[in-house]
MDAnalysis code that builds the backbone (N, CA, C; Angstrom):
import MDAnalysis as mda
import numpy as np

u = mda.Universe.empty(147, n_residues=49, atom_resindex=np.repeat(np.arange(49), 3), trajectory=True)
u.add_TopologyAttr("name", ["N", "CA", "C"] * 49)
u.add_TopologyAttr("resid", np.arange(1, 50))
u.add_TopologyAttr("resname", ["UNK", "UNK", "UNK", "UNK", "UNK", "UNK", "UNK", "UNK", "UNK", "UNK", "UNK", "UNK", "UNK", "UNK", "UNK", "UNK", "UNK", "UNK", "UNK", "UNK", "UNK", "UNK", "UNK", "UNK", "UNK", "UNK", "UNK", "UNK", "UNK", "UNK", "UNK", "UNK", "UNK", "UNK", "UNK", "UNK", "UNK", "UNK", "UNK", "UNK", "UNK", "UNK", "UNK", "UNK", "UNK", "UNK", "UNK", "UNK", "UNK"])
u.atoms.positions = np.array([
    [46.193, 34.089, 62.017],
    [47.339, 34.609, 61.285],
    [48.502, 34.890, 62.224],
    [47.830, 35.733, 63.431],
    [49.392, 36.181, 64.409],
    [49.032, 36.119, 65.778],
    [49.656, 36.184, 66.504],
    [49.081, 36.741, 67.879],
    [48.984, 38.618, 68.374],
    [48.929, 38.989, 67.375],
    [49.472, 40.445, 67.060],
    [50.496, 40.925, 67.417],
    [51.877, 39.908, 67.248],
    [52.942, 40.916, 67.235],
    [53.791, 40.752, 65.524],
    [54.285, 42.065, 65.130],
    [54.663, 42.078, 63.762],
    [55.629, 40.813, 63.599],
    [56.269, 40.809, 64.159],
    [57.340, 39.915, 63.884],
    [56.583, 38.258, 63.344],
    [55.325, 37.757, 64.007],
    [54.989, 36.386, 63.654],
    [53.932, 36.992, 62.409],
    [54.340, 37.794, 61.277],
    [53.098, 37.876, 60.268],
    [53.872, 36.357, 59.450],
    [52.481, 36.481, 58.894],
    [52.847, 35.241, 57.296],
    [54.103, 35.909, 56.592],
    [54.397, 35.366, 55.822],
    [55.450, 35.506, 55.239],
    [54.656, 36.163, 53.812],
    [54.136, 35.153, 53.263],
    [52.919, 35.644, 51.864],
    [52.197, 36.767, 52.149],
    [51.941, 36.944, 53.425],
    [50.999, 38.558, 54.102],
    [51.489, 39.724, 53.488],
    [53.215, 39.539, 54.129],
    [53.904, 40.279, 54.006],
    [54.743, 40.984, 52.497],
    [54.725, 39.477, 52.068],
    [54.604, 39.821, 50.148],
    [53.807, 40.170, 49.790],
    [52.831, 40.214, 50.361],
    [51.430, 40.499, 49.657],
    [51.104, 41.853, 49.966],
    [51.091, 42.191, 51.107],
    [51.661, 43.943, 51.521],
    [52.013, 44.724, 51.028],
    [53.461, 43.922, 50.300],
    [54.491, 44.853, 49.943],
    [54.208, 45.520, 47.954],
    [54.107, 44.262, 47.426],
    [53.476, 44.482, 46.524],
    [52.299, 44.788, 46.084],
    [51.411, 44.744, 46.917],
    [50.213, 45.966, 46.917],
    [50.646, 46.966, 47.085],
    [51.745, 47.645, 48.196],
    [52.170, 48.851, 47.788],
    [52.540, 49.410, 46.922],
    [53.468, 48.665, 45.994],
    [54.154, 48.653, 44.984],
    [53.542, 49.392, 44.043],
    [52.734, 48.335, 43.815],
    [51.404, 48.637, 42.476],
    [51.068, 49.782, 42.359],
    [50.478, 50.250, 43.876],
    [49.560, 51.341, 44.168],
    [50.745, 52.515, 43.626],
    [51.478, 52.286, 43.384],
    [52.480, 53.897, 43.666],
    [53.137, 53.475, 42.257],
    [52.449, 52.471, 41.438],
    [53.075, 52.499, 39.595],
    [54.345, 51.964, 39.496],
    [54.522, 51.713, 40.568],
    [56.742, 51.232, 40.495],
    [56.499, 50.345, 39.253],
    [57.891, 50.407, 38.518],
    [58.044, 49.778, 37.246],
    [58.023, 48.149, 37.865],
    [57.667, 47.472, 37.319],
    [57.920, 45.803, 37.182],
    [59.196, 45.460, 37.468],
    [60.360, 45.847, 36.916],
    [61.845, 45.942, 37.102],
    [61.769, 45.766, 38.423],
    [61.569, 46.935, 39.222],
    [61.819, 47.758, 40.367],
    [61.048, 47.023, 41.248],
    [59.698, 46.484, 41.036],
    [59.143, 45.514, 41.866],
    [59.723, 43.785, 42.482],
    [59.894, 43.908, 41.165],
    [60.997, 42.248, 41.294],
    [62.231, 42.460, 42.029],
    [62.350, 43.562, 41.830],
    [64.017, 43.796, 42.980],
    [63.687, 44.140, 43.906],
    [62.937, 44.649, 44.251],
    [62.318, 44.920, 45.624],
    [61.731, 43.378, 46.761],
    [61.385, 42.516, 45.858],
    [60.567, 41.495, 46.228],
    [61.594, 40.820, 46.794],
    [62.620, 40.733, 45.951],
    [64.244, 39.791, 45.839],
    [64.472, 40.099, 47.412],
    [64.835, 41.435, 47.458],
    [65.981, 41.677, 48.278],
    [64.895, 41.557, 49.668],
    [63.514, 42.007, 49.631],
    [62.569, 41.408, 51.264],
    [62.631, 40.216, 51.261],
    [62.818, 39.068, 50.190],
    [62.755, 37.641, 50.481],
    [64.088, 37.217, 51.080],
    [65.123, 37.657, 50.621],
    [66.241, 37.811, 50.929],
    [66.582, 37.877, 52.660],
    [65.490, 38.778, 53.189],
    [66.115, 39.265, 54.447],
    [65.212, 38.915, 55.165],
    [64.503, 37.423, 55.056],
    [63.447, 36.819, 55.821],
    [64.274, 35.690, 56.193],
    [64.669, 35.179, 57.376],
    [64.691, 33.633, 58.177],
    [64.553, 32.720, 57.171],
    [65.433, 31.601, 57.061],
    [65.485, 30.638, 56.314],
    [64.409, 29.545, 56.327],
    [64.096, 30.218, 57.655],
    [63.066, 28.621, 57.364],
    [61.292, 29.198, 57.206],
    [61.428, 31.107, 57.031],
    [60.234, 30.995, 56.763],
    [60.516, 30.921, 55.089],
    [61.523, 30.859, 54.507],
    [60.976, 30.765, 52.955],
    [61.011, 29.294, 52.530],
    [60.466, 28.602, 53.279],
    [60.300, 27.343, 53.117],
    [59.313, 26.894, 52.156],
])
């Protein structure tokens, strides 16, 4: 997956992270999708490949 530094995680890891957090803490669906937006948003172009 990395060589253990944060910066080289998966990209999907990291969605996958985030929205497990999400869940866990009930955030509305709304609020999840905007949340998702704006981390995909602020990832390197060529990892959302």
């Amino acid at each position: 997956m990395n060589d253990g530094h944060l910066f080289c995680l998966d990209r999907g890891y990291v969605m996958q992270k985030l929205l497990e957090f999400l869940r866990n803490r009930e955030t509305p669906a709304a609020t999840i999708l905007t949340t998702l937006k704006q981390a995909a948003d602020q990832l390197p172009k060529t990892a959302k490949a």
